[in-house]
C-alpha positions in Angstrom: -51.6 55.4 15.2 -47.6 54.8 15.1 -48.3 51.1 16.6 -49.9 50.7 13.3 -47.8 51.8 11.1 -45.1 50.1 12.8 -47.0 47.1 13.2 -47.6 47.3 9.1 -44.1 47.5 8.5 -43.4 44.4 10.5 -46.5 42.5 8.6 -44.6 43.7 5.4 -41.2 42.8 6.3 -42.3 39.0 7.5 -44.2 38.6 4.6 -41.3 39.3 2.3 -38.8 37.0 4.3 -40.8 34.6 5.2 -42.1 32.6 2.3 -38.0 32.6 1.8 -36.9 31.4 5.1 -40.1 28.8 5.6 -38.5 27.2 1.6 -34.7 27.2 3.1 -35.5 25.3 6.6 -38.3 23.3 4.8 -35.4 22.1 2.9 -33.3 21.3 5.6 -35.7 19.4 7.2 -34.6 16.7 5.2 -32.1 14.7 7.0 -29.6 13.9 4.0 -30.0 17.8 2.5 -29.1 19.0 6.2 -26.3 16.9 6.6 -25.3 18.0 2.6 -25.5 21.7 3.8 -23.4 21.2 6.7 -20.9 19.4 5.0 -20.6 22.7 2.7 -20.5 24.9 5.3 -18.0 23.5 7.1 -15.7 23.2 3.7 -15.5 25.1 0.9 -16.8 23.4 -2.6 -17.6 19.5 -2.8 -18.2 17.7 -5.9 -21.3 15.7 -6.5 -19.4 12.1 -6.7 -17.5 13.5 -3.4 -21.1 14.3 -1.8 -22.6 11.0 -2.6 -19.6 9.3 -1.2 -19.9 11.2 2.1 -23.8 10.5 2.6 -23.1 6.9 1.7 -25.6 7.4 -1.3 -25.5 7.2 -4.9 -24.1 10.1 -7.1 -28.2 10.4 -8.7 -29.6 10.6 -5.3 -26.9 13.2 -4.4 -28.1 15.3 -7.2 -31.5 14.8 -6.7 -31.1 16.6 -3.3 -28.7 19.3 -4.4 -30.9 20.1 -6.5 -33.4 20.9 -4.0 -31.1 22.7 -2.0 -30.1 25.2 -4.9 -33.1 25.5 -5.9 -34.3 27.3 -2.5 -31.1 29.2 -2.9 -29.0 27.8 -0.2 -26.1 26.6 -2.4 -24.8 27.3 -6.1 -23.2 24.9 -8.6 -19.8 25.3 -9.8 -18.3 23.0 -13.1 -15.0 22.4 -12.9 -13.8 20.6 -15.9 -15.8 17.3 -16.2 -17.0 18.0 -12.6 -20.0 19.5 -11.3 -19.4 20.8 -7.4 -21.1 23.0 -5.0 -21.1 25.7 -2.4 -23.0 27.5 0.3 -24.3 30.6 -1.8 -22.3 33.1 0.6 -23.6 36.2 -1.7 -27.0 35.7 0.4 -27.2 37.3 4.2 -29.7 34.8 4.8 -27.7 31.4 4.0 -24.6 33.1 5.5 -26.9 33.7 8.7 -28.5 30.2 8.1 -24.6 28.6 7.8 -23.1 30.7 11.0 -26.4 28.8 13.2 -25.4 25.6 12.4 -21.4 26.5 12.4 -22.1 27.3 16.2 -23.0 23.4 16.5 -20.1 22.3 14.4 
């Protein structure tokens, strides 16, 4: 009878964190929006013209794909002035856990 419960309790737990995790690596299973997110965890905060210049792609395409990765919660926009730039959303466990994996590779 415990087995179960615990067993419930691991059914609830993935449940929760999976539809989360399975969006953030399905992001980052996009070669450019990988290579984006380790570019901003290995700095701090990276404009969007900076970004596009990086990747060798334009500033729309840039966008388009931080975008993506915000919207999964991986990174948060910043405006400085004229400028719109980006970081890894450090306020989330997850991304920091997510960022500290492919730090290890860095």
């Amino acid at each position: 009878m415990e087995s179960e419960i615990i067993l419930e309790e691991i059914k609830k737990s993935l449940s929760e964190t999976d539809d989360r995790l399975l969006r953030m690596f399905n992001a980052l299973g996009d070669q450019t929006r990988f290579r984006i997110f380790y570019a901003l965890c290995a700095g701090n905060d990276i404009c969007v013209t900076e970004l596009a210049r990086i990747m060798s792609i334009s500033v729309p395409a840039a966008s388009q794909q931080l975008k993506l990765l915000e919207m999964v919660g991986l990174i948060v926009r910043q405006r400085d002035g004229q400028k719109i730039c980006y970081k890894v959303n450090r306020g989330e466990q997850m991304v920091q856990d997510v960022c500290a994996l492919i730090g290890r590779h860095m």
